[in-house]
Each structure stands twice: as structure tokens, then as C-alpha cells.
Residue frames as qw, qx, qy, qz and C-alpha x, y, z in Angstrom:
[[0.284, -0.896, 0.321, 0.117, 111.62, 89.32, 99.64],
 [0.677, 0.686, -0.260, 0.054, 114.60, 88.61, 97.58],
 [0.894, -0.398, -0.081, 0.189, 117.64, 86.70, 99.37],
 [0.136, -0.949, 0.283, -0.031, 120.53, 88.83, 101.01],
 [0.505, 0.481, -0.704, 0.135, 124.13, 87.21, 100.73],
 [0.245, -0.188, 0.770, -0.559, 123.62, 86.27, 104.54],
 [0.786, 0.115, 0.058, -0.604, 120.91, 84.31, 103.34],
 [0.676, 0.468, -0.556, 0.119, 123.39, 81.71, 101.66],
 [0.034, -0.313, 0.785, -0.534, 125.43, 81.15, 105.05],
 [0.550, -0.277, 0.648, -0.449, 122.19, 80.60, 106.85],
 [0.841, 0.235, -0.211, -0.440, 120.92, 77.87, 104.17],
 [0.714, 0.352, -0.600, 0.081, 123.83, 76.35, 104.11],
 [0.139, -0.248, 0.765, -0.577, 123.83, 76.19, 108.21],
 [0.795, -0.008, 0.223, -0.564, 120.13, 75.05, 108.03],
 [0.730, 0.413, -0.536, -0.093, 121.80, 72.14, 105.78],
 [0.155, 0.424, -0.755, 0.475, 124.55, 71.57, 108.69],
 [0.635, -0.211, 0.510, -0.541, 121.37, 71.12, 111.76],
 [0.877, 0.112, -0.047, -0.464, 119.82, 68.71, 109.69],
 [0.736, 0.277, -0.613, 0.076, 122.91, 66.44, 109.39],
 [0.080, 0.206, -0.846, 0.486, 123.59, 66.74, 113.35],
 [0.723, -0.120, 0.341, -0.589, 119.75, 66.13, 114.09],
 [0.843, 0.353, -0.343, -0.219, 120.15, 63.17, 111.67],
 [0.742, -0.481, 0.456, 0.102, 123.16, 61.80, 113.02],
 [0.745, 0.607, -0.180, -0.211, 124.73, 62.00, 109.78],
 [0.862, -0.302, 0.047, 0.404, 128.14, 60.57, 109.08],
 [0.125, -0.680, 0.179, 0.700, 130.99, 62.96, 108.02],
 [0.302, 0.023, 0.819, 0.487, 130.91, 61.69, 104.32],
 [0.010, -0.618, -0.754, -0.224, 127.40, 61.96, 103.94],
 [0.098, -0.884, -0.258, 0.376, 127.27, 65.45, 105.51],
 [0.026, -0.338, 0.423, 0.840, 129.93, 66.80, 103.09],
 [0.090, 0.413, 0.788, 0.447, 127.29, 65.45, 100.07],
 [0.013, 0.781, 0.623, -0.039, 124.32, 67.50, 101.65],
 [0.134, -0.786, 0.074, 0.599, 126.47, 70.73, 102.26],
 [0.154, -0.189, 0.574, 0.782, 128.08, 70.32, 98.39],
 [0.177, 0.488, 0.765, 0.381, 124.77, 69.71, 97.14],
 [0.148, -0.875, -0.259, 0.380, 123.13, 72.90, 99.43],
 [0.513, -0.521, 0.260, 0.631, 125.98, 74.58, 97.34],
 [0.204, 0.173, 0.786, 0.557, 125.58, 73.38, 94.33],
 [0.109, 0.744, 0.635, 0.176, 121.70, 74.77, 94.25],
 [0.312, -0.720, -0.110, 0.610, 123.29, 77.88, 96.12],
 [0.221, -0.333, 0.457, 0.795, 125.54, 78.66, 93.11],
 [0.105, 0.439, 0.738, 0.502, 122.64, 77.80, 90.36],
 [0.056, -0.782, -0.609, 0.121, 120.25, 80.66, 92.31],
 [0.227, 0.473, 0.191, 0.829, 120.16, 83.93, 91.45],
 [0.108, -0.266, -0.450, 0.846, 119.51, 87.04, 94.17],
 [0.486, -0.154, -0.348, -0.787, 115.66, 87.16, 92.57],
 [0.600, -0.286, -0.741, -0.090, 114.91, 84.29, 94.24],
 [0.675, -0.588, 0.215, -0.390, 113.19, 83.78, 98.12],
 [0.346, -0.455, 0.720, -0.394, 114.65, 82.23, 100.74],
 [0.512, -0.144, 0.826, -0.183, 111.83, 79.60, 100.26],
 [0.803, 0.572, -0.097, -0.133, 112.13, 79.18, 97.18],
 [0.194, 0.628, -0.733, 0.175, 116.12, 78.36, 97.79],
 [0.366, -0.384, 0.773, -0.347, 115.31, 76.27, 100.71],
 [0.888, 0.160, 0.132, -0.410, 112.21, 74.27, 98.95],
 [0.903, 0.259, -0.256, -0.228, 115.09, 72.53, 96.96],
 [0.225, 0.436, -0.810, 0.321, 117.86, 72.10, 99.32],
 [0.476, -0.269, 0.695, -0.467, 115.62, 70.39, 101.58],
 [0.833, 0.426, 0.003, -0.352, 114.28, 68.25, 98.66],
 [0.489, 0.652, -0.561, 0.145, 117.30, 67.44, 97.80],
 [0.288, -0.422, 0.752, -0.417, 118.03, 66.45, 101.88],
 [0.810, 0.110, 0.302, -0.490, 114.77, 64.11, 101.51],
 [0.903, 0.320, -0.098, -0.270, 115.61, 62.56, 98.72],
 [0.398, 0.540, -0.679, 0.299, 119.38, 61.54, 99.98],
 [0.316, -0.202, 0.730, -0.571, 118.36, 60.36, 103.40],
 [0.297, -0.161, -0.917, -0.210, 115.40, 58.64, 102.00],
 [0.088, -0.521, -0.667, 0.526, 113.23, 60.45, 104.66],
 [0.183, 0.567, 0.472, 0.650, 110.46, 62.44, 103.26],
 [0.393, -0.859, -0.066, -0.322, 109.74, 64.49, 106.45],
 [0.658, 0.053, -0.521, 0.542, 113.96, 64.38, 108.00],
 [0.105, 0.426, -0.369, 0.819, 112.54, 66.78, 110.53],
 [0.650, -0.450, -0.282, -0.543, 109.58, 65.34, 112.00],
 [0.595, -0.296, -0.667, 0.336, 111.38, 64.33, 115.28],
 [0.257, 0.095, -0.130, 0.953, 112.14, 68.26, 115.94],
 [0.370, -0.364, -0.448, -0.728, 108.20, 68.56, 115.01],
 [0.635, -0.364, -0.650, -0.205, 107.30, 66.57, 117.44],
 [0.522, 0.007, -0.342, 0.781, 109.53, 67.80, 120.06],
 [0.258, 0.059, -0.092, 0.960, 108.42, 70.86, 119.69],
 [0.479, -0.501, -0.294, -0.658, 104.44, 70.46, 119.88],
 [0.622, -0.251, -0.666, 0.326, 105.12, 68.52, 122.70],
 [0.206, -0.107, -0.261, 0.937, 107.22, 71.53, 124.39],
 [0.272, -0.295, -0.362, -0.841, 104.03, 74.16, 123.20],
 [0.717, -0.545, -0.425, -0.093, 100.99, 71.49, 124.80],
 [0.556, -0.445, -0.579, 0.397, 102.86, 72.15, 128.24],
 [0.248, 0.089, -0.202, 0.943, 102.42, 75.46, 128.29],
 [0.073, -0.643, -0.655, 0.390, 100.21, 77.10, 130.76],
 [0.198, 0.389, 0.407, 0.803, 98.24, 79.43, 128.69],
 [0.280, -0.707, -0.605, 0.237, 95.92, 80.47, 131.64],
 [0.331, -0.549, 0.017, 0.768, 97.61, 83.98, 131.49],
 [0.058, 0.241, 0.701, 0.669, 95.67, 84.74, 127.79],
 [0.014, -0.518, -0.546, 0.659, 93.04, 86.83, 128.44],
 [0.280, 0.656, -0.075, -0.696, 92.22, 89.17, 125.38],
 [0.813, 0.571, -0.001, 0.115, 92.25, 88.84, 121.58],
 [0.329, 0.874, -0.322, 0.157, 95.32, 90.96, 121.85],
 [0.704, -0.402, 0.553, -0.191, 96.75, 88.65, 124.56],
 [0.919, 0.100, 0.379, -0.038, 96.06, 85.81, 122.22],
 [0.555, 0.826, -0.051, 0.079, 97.48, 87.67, 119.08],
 [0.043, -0.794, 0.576, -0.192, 101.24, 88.30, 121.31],
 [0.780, -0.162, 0.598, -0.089, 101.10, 84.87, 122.32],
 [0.875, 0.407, 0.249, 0.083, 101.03, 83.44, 118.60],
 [0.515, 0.769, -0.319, 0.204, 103.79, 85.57, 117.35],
 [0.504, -0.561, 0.623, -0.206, 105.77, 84.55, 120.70],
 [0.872, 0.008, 0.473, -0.123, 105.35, 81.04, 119.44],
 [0.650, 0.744, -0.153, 0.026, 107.39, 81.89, 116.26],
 [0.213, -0.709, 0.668, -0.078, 110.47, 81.65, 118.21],
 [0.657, -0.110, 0.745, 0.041, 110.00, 77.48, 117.18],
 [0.594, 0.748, -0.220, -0.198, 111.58, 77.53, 113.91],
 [0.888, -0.143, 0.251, 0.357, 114.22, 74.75, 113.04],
 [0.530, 0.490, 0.204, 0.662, 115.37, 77.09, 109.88],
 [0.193, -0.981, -0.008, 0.005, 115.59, 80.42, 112.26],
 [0.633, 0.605, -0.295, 0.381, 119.08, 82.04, 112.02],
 [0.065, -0.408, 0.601, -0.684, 118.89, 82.90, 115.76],
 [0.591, -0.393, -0.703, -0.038, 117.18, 80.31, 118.18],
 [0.111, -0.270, 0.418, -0.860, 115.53, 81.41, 120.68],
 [0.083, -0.102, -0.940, 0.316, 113.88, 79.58, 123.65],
 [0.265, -0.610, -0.631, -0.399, 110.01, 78.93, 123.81],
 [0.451, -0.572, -0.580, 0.364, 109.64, 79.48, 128.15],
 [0.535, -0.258, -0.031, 0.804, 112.23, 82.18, 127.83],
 [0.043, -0.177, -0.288, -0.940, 110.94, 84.40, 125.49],
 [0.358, -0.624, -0.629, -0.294, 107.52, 84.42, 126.79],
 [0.644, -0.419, -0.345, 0.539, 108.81, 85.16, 129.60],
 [0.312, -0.464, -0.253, 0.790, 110.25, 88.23, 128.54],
 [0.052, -0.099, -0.446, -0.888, 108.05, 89.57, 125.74],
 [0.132, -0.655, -0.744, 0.001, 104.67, 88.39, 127.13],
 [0.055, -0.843, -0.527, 0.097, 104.69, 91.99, 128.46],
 [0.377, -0.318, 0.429, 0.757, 106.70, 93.69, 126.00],
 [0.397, 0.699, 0.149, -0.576, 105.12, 95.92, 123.52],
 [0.778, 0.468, 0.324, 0.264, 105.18, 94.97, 119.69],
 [0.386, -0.195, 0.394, 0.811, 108.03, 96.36, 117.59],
 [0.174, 0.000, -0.326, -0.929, 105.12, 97.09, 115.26],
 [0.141, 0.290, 0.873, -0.366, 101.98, 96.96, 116.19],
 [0.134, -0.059, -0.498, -0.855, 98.88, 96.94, 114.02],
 [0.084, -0.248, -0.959, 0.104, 96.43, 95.48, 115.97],
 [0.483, 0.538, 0.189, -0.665, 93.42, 98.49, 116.14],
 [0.515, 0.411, -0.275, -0.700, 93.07, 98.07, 112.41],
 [0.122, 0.100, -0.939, 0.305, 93.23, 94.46, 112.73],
 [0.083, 0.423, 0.723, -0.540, 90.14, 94.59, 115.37],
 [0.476, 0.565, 0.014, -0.674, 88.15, 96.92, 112.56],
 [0.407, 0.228, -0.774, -0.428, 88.72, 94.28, 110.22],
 [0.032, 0.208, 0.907, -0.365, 86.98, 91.99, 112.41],
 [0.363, 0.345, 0.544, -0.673, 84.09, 93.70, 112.86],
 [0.804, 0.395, 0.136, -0.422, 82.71, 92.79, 109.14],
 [0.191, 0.363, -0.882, -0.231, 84.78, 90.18, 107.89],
 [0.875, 0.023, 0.231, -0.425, 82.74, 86.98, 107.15],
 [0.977, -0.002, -0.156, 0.148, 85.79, 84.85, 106.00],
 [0.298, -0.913, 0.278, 0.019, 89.86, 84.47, 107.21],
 [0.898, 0.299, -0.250, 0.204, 92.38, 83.03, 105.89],
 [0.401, -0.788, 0.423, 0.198, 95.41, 82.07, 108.34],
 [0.679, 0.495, -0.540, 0.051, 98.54, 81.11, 106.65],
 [0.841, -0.535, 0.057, 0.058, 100.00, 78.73, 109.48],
 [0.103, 0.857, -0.493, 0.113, 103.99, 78.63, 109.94],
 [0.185, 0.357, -0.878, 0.259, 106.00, 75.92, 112.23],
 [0.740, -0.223, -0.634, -0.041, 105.03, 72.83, 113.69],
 [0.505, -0.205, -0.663, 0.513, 104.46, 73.55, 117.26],
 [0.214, 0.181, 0.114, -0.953, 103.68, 77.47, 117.40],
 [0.238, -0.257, -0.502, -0.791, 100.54, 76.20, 115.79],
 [0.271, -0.355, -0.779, 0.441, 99.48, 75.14, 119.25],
 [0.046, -0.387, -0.267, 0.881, 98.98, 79.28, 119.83],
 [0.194, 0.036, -0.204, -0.959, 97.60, 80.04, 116.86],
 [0.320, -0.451, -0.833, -0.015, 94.84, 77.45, 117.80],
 [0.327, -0.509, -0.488, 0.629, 94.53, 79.72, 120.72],
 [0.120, 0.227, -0.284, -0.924, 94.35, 82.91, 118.52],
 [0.426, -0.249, -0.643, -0.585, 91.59, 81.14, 116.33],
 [0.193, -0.582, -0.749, 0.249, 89.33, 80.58, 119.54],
 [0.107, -0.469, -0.204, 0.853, 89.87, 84.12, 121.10],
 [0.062, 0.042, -0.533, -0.843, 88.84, 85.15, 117.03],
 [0.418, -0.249, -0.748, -0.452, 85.65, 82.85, 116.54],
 [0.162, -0.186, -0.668, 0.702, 84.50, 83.94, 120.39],
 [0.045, 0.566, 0.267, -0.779, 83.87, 86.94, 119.85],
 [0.218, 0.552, -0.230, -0.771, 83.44, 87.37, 116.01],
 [0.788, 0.015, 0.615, 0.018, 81.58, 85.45, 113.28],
 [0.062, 0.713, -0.643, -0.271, 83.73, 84.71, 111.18],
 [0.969, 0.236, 0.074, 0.024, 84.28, 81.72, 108.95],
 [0.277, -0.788, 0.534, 0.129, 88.47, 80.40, 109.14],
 [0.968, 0.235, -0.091, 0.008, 90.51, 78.75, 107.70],
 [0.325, -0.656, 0.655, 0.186, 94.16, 77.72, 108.22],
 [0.803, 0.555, -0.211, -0.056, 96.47, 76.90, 105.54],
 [0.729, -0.456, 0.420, 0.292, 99.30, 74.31, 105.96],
 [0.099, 0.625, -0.653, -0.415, 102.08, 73.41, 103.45],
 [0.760, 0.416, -0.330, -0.376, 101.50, 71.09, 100.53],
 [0.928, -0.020, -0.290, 0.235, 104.43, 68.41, 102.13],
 [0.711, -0.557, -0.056, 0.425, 106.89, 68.39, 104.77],
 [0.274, 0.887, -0.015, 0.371, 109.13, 71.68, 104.80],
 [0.103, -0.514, 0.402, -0.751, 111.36, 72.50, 107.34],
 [0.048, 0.199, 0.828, -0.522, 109.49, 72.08, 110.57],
 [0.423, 0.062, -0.154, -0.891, 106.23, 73.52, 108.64],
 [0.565, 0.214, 0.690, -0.398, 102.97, 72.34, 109.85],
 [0.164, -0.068, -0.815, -0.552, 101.12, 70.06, 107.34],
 [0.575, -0.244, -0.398, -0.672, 98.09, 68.65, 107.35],
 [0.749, -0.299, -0.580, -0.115, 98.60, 66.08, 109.49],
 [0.362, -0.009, -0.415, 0.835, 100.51, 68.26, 112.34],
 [0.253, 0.001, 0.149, -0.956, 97.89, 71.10, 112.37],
 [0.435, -0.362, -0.816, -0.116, 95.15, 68.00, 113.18],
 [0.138, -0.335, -0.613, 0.702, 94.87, 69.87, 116.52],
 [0.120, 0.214, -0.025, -0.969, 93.28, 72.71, 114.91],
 [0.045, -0.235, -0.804, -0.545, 90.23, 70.50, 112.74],
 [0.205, -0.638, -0.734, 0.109, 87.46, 71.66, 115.62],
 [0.159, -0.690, -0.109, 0.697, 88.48, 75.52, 115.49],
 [0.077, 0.646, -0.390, -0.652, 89.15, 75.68, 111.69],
 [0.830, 0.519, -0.201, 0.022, 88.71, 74.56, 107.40],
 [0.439, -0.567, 0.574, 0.396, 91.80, 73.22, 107.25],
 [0.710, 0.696, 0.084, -0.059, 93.26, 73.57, 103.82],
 [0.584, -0.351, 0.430, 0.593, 96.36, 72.06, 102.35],
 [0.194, 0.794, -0.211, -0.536, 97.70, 75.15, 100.36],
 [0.877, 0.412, 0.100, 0.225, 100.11, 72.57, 97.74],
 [0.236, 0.845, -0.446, 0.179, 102.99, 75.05, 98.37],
 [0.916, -0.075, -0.182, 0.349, 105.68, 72.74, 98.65],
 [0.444, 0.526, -0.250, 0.681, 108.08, 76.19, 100.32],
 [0.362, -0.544, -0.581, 0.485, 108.28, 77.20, 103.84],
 [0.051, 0.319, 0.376, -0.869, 106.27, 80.04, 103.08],
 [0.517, 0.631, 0.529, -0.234, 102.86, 80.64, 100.99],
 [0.001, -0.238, 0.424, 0.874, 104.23, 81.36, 97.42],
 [0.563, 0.322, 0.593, -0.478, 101.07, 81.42, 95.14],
 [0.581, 0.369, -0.567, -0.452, 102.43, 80.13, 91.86],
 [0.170, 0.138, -0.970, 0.107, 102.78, 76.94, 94.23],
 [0.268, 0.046, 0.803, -0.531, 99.33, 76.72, 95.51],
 [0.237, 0.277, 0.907, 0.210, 96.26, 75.20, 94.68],
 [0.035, 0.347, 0.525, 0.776, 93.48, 76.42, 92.94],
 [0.454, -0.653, -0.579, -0.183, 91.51, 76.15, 95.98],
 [0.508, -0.580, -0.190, 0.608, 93.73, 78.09, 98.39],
 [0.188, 0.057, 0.158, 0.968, 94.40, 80.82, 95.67],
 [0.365, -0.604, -0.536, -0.464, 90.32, 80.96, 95.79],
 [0.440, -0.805, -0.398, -0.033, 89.93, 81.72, 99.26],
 [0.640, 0.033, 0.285, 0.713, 92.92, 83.31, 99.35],
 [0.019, -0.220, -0.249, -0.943, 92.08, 86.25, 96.94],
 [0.338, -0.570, -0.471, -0.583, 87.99, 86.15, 98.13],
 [0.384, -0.370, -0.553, 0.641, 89.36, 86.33, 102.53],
 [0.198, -0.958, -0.124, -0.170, 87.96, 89.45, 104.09],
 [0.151, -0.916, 0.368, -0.042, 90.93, 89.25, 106.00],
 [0.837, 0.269, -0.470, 0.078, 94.47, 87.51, 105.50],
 [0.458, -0.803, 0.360, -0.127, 96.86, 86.86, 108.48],
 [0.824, 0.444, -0.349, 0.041, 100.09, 85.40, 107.96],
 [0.658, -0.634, 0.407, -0.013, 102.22, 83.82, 110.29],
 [0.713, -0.423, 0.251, 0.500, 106.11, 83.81, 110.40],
 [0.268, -0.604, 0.401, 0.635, 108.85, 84.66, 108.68],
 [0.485, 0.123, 0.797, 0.337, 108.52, 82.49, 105.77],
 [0.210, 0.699, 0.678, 0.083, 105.20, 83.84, 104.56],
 [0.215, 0.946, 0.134, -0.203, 106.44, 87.06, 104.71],
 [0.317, -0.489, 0.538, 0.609, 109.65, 86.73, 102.87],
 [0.272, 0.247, 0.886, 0.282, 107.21, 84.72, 100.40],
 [0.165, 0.845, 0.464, 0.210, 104.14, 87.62, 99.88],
 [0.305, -0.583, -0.109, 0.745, 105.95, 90.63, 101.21],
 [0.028, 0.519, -0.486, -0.702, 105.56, 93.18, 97.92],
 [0.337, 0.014, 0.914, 0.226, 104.14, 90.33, 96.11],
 [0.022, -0.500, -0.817, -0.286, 100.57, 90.75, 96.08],
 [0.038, -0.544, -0.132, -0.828, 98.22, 93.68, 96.46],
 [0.610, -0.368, -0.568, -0.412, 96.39, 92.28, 98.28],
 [0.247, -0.658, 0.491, -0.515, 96.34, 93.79, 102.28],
 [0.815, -0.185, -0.520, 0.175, 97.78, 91.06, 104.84],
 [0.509, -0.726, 0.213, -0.409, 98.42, 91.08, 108.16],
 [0.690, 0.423, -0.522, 0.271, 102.05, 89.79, 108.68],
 [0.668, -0.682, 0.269, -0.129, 102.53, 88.12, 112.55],
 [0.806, 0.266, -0.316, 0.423, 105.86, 87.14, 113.29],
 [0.510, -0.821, 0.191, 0.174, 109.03, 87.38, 115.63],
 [0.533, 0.789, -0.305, -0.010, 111.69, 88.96, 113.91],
 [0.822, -0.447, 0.341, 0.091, 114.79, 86.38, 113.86],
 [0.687, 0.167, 0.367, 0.604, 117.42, 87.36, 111.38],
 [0.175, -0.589, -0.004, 0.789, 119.23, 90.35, 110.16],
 [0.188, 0.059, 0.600, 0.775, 118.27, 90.29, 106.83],
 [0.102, -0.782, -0.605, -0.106, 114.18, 90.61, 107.93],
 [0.375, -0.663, -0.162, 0.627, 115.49, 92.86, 110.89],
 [0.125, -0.233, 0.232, 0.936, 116.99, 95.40, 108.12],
 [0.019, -0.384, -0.782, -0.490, 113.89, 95.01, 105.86],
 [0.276, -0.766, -0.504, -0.289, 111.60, 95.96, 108.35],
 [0.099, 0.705, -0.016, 0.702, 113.40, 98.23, 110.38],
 [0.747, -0.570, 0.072, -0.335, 113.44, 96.50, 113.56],
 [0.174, -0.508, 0.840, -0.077, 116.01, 94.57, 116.11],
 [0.596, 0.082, -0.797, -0.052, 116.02, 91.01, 116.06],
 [0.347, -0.301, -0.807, 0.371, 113.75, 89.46, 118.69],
 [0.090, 0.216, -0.007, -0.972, 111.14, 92.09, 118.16],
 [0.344, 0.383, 0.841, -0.166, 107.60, 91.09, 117.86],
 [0.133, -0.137, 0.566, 0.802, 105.53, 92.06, 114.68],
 [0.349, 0.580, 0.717, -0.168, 102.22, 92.57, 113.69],
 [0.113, -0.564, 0.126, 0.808, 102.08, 94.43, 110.57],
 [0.535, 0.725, 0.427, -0.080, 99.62, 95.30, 107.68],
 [0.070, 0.544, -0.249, -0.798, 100.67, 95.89, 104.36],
 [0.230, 0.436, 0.087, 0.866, 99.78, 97.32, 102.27],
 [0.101, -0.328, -0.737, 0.582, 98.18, 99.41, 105.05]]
């Protein structure tokens, strides 16, 4: 998905958090916003989001000297996740509304929106789109899966999702992280929770979402040979949307107006949506 002028603003806000989580000084925050600029003005309205963001946050890393300047937020935020009482899961489809709920813990979201809260009121709120029958017929003869993981903390749920999956269905999984710290994107060493439910496979994509000129040879392998893909957040689908022929199942909670017009839905609107279908 190609980046919308309102894309710009939010980069350059995602630029802004990172100096007040930091504790920048004012000096040093102008530098990160002119530089966030500076790559702004050099990109062109072909490019993704994360492909925009891969080098303003590079760019954050290598000024701060911190190769992961978000990894207190990470932590924060699996923290927050582990104390939820998940007792109230019950189905696949249960499990499936639960993970995209968990999207709402995005550091680079243009609208924040609370973890407790939104469960609260979407847990029994009907998807905006909802693919989940065809979904459940993929299941029944898939023999491999490829998840694309998203944020550090929602991957708590999709942990949960990959049980409810491998319960009932066998199924060989995997879950793909990001190649190095992104954003709040799980890595390898964040989506550790997940090593007794899942392959875990660092993808090499160094963007907060799966592009696949960035990824290794081994993730474009399983990848292209999945029975089924499932991709989780925004990222991943700003990053394959159109891209590839290849059918995916795109979970997410929609949190910006530029997705929101794309797909045809309000903001804060849950997602579950095959394409091609």
C-alpha cells in the first residue's frame, strides 16, 4: 500500500513519541524531526509506510546510539498483555478476535487505543470484515502456516491463537518476527514466549511489516510453499496488500484513516480478511 500524504504527519509524529519516550532534549529532538524530514522529502508516494519508517527509525538508532530505542515500551507492553485474564477464550474464533484485539499495542499507531478497554468493548463486537468460515476450510487440509507476527506484546494472543490452531488441527507453524528491532516489532528474542507453540523464524525484514525483497531466503521458502498465510497488523498489510498473488489472511484492528479508506471500514474496526479471496 503506497503512502497517503497523512502518512508523512504520522511519521513524523512517530519521530516526536520516540523523543518524549527517550527523554530527549529540545536540540536533539529538532535533529530527529529534521532528519524524519529530510528522508520524508527524499521519498516518493511509491513507497510503504514501512519502507519510510525502516529508515527514519534507523536513522533514530543510529543518533541515540540505541539499537532497539523502544524496547522499554516493549516491555511495558508484554507485561500489560501477561495480565490479562484470557479465561473468557473459548473457540478458535474466540481466539482469532482476541489476537486482532491485541493489535491495539502499536507504538507507531496513529490512534492509540487502550488494551483493557478495547477488549472490553469489541470482545463481543462483530468483525468489520469477517472471513473466518473460509479461514476454518483452510484448516481442514493445510499441513503448514506461516504467521507473520506484528507488535511486541499482542504476540502474547497470537500465542493463544497458535494453541486454539495446533488443538484442534495438524498443522505444522511457524511465526515470523522482524530481522532487528522496528518500532515495537517482535523479534526473535521478544516472541521467545512462543518457542513451545511454534518454528520461530527470523524473516531478515528489517521494516515493520513483511516486505519480501527484505527477507531471507528461508522465510521467502516457507513463505511461498505455506498452505496457509496469516498476517498480523497493519504493517504487514500495508507491506503485501496487492503485492503478491499469493492468498493471505490479513488480521488486524483498523487504526488510521489512510487503512480505514483503503479498506472501507471505520477506524477501530476489527479485520479478518482474505485476499485475494
Amino acid at each position: 500500500m503506497h503512502i497517503k500524504p497523512e502518512c508523512i504527519t504520522c511519521l513524523l509524529n512517530q519521530t516526536l513519541k520516540v523523543t518524549k519516550l527517550l527523554q530527549c532534549d529540545d536540540a536533539l529532538s529538532k535533529r530527529l524531526l529534521d532528519d524524519t524530514a529530510k528522508i520524508l522529502i527524499q521519498s516518493t508516494l511509491e513507497m510503504t509506510p514501512p519502507q519510510i519508517a525502516k529508515d527514519t527509525y534507523a536513522n533514530i538508532a543510529k543518533i541515540t546510539g540505541l539499537e532497539d530505542p523502544i524496547q522499554e515500551a516493549k516491555q511495558r507492553a508484554t507485561k500489560e498483555a501477561l495480565k490479562v485474564d484470557t479465561s473468557f477464550v473459548q473457540t478458535l474464533h474466540d481466539a482469532i478476535k482476541l489476537s486482532a484485539i491485541g493489535n491495539v499495542i502499536d507504538f507507531g499507531a496513529q490512534k492509540q487505543l487502550d488494551l483493557n478497554q478495547t477488549i472490553q468493548s469489541h470482545f463481543s463486537k462483530a468483525f468489520g470484515i469477517d472471513d473466518f468460515q473460509s479461514f476454518e476450510a483452510s484448516l481442514k487440509d493445510a499441513k503448514s502456516l506461516v504467521y507473520i507476527g506484528d507488535n511486541t506484546g499482542e504476540h502474547i494472543f497470537d500465542k493463544i491463537l497458535i494453541e486454539h490452531i495446533t488443538k484442534h488441527y495438524d498443522i505444522e507453524l511457524f511465526y515470523f518476527t522482524r530481522g532487528r528491532p522496528i518500532i515495537n516489532d517482535v523479534t526473535l528474542k521478544e516472541a521467545q514466549h512462543l518457542k513451545e507453540v511454534a518454528t520461530l523464524v527470523d524473516s531478515g525484514v528489517p521494516t515493520p511489516g513483511f516486505d519480501l525483497r527484505y527477507a531471507t531466503q528461508e522465510a521467502k521458502n516457507y513463505f511461498e510453499e505455506a498452505d496457509i498465510v496469516l498476517a498480523k497488523g497493519m504493517g504487514n498489510y500495508e507491506s503485501l496488500y496487492g503485492v503478491t498473488s499469493k492468498p493471505i489472511f490479513y488480521l488486524f484492528i483498523v487504526k488510521c484513516s489512510v487503512v480505514s479508506a483503503d479498506i472501507g471500514v471505520d477506524i477501530g474496526e476489527l479485520i479478518f480478511k482474505k485476499f485475494p479471496s
